[in-house]
MARVEXGU-300158 format. One record per atom (N, C-alpha, C, CB): residue number from 1; residue in one letter; x, y, z. Coordinates in Angstrom, 1 decimal. Glycine has a CB too. Layout:
N
NODE num residu     c1     c2     c3
NODE NUM      A      X      Y      Z
...
//
This chain:
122
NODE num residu     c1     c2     c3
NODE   1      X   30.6   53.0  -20.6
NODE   1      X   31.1   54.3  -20.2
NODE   1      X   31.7   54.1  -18.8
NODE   1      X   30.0   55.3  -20.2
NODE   2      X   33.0   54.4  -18.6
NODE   2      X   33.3   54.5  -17.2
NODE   2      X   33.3   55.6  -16.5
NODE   2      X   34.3   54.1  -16.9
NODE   3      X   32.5   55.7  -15.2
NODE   3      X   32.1   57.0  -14.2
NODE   3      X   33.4   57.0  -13.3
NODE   3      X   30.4   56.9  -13.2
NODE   4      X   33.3   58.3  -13.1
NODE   4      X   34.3   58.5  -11.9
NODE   4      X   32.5   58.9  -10.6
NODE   4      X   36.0   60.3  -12.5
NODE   5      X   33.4   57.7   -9.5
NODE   5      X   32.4   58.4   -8.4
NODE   5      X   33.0   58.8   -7.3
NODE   5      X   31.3   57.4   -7.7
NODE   6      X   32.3   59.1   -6.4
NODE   6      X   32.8   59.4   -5.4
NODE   6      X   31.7   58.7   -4.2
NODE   6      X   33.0   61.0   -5.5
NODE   7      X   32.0   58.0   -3.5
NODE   7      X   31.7   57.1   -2.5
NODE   7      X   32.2   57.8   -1.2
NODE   7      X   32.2   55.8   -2.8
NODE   8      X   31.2   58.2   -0.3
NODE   8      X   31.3   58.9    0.8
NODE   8      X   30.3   57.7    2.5
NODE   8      X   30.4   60.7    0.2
NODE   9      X   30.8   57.2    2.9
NODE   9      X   30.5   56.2    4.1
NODE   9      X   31.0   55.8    5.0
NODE   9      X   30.2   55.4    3.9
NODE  10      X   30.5   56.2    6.4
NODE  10      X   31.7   55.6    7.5
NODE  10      X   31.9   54.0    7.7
NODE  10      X   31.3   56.2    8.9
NODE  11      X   30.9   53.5    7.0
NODE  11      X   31.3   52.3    7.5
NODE  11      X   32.0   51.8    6.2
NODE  11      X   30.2   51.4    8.0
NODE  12      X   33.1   51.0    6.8
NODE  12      X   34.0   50.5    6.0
NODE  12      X   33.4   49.4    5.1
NODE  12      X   35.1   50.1    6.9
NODE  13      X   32.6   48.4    5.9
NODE  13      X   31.9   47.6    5.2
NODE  13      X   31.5   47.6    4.0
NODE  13      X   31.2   47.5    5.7
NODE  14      X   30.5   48.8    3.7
NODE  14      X   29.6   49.5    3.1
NODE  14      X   30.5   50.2    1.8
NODE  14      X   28.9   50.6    4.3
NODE  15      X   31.7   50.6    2.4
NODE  15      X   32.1   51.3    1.1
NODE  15      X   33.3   50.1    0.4
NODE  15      X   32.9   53.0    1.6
NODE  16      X   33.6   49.4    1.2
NODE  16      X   34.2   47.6   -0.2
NODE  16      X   32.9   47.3   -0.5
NODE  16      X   35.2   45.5    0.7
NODE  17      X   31.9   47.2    0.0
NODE  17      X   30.9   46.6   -1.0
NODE  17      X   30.6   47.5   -2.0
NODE  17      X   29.6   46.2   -0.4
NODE  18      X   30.5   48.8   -2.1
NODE  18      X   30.4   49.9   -3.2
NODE  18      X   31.6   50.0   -4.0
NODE  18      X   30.1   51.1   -2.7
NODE  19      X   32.7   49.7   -3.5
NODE  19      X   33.9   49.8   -4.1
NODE  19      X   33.9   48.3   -5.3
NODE  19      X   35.3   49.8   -2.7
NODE  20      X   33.7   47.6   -4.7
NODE  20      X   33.3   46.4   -5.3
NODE  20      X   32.2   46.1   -6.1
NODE  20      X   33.1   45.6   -4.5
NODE  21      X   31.1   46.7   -6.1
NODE  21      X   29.8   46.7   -7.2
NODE  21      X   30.2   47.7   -8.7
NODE  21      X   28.3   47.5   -6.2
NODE  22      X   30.8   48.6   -8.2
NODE  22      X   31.0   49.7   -9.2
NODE  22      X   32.3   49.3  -10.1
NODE  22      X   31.2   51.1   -8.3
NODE  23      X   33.4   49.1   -9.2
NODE  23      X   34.2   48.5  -10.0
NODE  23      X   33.9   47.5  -11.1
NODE  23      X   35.0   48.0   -9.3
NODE  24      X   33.3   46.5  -10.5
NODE  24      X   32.6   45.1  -11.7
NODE  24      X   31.9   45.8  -12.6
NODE  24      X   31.3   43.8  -11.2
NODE  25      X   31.1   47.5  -12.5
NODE  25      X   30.7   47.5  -13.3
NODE  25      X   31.1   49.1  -14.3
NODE  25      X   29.4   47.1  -12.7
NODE  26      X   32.6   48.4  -14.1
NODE  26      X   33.5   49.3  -14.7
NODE  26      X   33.7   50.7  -14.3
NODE  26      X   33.2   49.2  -15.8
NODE  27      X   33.4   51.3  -13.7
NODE  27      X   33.4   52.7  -12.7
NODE  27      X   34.9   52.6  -12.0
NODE  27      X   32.0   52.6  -11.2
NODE  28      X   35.4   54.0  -12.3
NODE  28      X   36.2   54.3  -11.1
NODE  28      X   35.6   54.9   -9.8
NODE  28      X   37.3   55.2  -11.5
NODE  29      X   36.4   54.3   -8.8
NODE  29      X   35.7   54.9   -7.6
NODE  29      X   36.5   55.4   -6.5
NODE  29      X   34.9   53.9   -7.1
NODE  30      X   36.4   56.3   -6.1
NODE  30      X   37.2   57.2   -4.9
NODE  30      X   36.1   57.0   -3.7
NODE  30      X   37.4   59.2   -5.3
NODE  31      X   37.2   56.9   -2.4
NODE  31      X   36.2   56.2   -1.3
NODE  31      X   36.7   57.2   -0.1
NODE  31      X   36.4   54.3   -0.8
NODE  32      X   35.4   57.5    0.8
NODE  32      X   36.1   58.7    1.8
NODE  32      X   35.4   58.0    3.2
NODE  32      X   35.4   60.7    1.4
NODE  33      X   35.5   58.3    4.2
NODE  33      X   35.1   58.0    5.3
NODE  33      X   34.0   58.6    6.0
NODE  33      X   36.0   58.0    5.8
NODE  34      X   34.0   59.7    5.9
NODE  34      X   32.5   61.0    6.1
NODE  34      X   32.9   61.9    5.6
NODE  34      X   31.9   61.5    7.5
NODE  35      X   32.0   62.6    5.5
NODE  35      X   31.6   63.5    5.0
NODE  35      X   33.1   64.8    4.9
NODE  35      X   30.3   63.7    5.8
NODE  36      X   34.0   64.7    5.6
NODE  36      X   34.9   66.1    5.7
NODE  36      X   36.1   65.2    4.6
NODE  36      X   35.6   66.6    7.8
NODE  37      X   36.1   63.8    4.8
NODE  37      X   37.2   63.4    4.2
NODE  37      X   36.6   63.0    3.3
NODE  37      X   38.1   62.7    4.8
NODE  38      X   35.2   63.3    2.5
NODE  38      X   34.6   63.4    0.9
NODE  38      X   35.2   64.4    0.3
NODE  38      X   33.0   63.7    0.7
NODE  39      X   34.8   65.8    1.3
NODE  39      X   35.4   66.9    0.4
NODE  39      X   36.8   67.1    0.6
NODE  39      X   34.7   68.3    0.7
NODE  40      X   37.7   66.5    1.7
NODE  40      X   39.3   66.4    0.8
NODE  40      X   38.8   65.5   -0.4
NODE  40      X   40.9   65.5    1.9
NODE  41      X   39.0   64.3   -0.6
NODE  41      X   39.3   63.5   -1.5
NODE  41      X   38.4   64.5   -2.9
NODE  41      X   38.8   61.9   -1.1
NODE  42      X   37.3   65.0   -2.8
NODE  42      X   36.4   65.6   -3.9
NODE  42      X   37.8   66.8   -4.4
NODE  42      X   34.6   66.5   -3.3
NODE  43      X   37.7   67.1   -3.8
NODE  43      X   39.0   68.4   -3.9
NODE  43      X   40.7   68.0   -4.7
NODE  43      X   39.5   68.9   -1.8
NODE  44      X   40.6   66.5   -4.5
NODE  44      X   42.2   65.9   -4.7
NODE  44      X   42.2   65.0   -6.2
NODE  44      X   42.8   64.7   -3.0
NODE  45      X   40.7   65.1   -6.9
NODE  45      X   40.5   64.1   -7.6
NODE  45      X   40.0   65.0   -8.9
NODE  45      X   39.5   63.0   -6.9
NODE  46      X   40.1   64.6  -10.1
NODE  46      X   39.3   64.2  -10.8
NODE  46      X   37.8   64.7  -11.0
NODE  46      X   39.4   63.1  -10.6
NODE  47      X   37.1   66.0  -11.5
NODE  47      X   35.9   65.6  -11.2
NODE  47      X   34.7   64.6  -11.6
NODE  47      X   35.6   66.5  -11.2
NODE  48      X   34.3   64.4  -10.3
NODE  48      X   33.6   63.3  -10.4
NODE  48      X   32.5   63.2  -11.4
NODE  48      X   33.1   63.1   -9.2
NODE  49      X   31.5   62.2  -11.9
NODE  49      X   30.7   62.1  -12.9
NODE  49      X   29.1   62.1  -11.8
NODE  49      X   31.1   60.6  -13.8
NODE  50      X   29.6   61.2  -10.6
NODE  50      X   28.5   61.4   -9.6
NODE  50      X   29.2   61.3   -8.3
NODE  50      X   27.2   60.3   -9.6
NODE  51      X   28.0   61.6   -7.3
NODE  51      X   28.3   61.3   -5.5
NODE  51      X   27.2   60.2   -5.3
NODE  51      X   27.9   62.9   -4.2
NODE  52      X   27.7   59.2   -4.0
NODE  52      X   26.7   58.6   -3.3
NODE  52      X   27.6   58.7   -2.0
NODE  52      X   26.2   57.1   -3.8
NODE  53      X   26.6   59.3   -1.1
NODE  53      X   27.0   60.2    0.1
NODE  53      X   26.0   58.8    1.4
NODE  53      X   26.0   62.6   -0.1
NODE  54      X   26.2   58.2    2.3
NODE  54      X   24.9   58.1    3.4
NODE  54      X   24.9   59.6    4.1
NODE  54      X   25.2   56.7    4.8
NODE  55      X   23.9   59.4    5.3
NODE  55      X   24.0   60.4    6.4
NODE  55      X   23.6   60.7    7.3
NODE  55      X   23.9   61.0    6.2
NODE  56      X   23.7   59.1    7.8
NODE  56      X   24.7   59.2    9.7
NODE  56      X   26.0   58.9    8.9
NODE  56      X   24.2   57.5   11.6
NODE  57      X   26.9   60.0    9.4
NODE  57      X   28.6   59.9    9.7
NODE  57      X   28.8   60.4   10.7
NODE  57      X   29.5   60.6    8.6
NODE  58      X   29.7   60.2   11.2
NODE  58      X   30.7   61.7   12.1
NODE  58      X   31.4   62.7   11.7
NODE  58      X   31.7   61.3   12.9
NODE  59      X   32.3   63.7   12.6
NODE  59      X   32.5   64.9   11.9
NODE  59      X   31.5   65.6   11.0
NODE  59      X   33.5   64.7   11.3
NODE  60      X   31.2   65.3    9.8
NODE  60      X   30.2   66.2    8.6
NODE  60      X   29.3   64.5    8.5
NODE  60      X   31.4   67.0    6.6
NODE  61      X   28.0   65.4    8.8
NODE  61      X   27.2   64.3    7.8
NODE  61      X   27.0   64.0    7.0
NODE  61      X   26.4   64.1    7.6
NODE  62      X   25.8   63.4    6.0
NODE  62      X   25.6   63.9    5.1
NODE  62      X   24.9   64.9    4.1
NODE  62      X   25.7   63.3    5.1
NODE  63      X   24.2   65.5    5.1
NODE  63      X   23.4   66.9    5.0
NODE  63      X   24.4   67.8    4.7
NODE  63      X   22.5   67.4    6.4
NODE  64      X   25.3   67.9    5.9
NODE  64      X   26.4   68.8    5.9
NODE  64      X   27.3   69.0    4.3
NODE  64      X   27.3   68.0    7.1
NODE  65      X   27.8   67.3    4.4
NODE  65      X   28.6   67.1    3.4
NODE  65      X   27.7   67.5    1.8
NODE  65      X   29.1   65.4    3.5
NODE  66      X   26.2   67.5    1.2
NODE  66      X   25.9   68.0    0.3
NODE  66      X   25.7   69.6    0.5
NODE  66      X   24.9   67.3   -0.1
NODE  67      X   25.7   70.0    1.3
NODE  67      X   25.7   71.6    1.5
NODE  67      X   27.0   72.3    1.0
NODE  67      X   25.5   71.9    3.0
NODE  68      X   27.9   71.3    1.3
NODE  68      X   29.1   71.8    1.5
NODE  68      X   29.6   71.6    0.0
NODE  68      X   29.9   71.2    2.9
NODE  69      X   29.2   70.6   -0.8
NODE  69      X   29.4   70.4   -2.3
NODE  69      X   28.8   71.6   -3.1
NODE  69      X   28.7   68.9   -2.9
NODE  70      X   27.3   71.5   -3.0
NODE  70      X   26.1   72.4   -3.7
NODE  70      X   26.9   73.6   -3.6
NODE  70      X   24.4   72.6   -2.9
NODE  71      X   27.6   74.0   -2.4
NODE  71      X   28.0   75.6   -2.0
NODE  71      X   29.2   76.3   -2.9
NODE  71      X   28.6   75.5   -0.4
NODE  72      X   29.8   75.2   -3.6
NODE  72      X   30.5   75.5   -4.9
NODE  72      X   30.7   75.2   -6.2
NODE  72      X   31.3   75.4   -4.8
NODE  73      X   30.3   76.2   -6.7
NODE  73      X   29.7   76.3   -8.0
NODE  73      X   30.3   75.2   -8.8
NODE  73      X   30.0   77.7   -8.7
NODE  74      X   31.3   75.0   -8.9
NODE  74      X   32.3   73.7  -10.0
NODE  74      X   31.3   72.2   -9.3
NODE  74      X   34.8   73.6   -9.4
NODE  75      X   30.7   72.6   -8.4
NODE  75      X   30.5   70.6   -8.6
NODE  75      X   28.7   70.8   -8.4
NODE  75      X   31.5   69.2   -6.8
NODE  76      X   28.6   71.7   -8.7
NODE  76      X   26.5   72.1   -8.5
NODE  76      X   25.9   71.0   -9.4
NODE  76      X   25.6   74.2   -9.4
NODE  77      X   26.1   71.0  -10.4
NODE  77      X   26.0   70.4  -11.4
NODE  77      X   26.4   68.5  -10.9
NODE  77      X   27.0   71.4  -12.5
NODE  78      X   27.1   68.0  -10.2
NODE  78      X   27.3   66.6  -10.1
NODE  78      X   26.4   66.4   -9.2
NODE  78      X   28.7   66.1   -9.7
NODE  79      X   25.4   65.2   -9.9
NODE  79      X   24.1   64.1   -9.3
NODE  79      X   25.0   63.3   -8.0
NODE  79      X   23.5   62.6  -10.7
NODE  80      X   24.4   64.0   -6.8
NODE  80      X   24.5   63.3   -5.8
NODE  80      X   23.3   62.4   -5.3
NODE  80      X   24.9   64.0   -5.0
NODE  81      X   23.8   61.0   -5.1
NODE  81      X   22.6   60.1   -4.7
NODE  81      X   23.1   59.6   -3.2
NODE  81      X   22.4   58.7   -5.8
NODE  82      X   21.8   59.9   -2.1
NODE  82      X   21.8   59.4   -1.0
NODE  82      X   21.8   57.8   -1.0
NODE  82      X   20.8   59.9   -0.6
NODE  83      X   22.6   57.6   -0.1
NODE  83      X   22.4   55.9    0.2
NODE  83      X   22.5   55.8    1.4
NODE  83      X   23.4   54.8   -0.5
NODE  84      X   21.4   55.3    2.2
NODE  84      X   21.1   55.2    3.6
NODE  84      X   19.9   54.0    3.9
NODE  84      X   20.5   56.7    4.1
NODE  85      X   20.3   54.1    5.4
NODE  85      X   19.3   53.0    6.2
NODE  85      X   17.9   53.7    6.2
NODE  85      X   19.8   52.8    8.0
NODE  86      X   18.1   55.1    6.9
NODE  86      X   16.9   56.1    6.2
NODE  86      X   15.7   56.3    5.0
NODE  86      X   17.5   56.8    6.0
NODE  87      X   14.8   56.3    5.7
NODE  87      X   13.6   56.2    4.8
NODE  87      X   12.4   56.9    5.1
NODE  87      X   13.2   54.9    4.6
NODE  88      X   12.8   57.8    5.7
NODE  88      X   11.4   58.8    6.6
NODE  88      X   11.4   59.7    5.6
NODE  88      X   11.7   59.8    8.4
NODE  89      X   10.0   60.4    5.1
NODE  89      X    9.8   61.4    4.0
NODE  89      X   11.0   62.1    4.2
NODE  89      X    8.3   62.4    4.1
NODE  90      X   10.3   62.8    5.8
NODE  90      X   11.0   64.4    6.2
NODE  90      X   13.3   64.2    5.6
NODE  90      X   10.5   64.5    8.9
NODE  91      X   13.1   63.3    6.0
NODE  91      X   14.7   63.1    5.7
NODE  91      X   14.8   63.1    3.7
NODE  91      X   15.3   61.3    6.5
NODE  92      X   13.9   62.5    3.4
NODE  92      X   14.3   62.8    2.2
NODE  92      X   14.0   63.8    1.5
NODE  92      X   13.9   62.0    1.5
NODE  93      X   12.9   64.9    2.3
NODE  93      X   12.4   66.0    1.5
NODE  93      X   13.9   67.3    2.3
NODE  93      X   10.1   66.3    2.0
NODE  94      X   14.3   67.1    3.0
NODE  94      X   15.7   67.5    3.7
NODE  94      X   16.9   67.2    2.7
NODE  94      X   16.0   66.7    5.1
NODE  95      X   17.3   66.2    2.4
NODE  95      X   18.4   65.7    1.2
NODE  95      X   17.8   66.7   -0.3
NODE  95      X   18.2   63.4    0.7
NODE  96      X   16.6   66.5   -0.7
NODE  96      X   16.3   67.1   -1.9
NODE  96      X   16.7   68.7   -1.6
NODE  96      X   14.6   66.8   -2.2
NODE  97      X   16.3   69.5   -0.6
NODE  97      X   16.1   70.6    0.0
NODE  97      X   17.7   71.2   -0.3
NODE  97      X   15.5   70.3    1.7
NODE  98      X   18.2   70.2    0.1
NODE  98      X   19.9   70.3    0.5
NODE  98      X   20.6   70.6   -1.3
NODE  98      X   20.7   68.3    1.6
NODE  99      X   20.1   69.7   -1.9
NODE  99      X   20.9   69.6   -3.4
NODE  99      X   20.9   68.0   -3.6
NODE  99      X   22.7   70.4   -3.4
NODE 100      X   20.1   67.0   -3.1
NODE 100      X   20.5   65.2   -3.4
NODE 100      X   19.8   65.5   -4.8
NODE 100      X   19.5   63.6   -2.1
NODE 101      X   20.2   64.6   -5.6
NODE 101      X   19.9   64.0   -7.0
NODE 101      X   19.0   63.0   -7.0
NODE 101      X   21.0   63.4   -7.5
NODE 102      X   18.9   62.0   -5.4
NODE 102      X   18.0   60.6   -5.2
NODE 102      X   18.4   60.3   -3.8
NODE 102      X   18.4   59.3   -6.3
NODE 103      X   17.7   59.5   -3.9
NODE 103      X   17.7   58.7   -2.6
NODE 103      X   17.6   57.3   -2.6
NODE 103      X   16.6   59.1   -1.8
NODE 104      X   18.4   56.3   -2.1
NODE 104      X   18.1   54.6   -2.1
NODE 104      X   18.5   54.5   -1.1
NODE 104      X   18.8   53.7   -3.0
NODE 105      X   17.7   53.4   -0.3
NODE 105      X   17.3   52.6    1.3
NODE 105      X   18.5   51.6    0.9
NODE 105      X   15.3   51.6    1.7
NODE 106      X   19.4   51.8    2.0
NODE 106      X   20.0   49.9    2.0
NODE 106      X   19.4   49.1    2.9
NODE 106      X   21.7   49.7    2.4
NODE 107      X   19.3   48.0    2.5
NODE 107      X   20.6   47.5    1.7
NODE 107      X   20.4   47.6    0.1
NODE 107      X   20.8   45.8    2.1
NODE 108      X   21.7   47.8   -0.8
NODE 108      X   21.2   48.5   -2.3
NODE 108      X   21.6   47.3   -3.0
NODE 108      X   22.1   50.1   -2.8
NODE 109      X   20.6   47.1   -4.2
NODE 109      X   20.7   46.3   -5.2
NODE 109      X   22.1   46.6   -6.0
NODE 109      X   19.4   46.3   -6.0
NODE 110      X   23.3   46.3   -6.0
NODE 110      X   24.1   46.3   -7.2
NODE 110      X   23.5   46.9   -8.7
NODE 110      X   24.4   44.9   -7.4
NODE 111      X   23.2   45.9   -9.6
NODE 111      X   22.8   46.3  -10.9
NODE 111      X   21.7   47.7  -10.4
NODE 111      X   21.9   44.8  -11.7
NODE 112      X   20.5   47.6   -9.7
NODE 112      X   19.9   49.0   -9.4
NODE 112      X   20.1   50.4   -9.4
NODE 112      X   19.6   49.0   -8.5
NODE 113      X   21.6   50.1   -8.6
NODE 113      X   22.4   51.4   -8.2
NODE 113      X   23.2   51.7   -9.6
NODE 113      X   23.7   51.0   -6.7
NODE 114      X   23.8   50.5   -9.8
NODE 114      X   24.8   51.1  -11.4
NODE 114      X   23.3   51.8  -12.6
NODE 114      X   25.9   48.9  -12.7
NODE 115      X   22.4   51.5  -12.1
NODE 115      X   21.4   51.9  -13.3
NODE 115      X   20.7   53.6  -13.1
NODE 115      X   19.9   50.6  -13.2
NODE 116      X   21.1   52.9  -11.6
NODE 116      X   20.4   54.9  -10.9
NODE 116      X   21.7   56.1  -11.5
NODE 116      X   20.5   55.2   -8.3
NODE 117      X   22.7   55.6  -11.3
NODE 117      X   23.9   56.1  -11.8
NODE 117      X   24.4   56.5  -12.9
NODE 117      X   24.6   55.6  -11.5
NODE 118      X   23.7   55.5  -13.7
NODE 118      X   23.8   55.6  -15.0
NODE 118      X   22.6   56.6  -15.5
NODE 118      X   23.8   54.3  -15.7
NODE 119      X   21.6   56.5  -15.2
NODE 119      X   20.3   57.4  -15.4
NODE 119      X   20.7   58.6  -14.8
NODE 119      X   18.9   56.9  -14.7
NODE 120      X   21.4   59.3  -13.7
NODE 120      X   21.4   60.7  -13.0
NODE 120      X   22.9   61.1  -14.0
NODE 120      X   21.6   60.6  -10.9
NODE 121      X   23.9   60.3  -14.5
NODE 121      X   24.8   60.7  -15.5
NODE 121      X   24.8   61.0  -16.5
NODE 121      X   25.3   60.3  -15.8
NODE 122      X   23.6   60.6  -17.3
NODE 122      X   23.3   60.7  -18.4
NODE 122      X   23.4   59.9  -19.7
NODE 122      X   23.7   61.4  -18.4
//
């Protein structure tokens, strides 16, 4: 099955290596920079199958940026998964709070992530 995602991360690094795991594992993937230029690109695409948001960005975080998804009805429904350096409860019980789908610490296993993705898709 190929997912449409949506890959939201300031570091450039971070999103060729997601652009690159997902693709191999047949996924299309739309890539944004933070959080404000998630929701252009969410807005200009395709809706997505899932999100993987981090959240330290600039301009919109990623708190920001799931608030700002959850806040309209047409995408309530799409599994967003955190992917961050982050690993403190309080931050994850904040993402849940917000509307996250999950949470995964990087650095992220490839096969792991295509499996979390595949499990929050259905």
């Amino acid at each position: 099955m190929s997912l449409r995602i949506l890959a939201v991360d300031d570091s450039r690094t971070m999103r060729d290596m997601l652009n690159l795991a997902l693709n191999h594992a047949g996924f299309t993937t739309h890539l944004a920079n933070d959080g404000e230029h998630g929701l252009e690109v969410l807005e200009n695409m395709d809706e997505p199958d899932a999100i993987i948001t981090d959240i330290n960005m600039p301009r919109l975080d990623g708190f920001g940026f799931i608030d700002a998804v959850r806040s309209q009805e047409k995408y309530r429904a799409i599994p967003i998964l955190v992917l961050t350096t982050e690993s403190a409860d309080t931050l994850k019980t904040k993402a849940r709070n917000a509307g996250a789908t999950g949470w995964i610490v990087k650095p992220f296993d490839p096969p792991k992530l295509v499996r979390a993705l595949q499990l929050v898709t259905g």
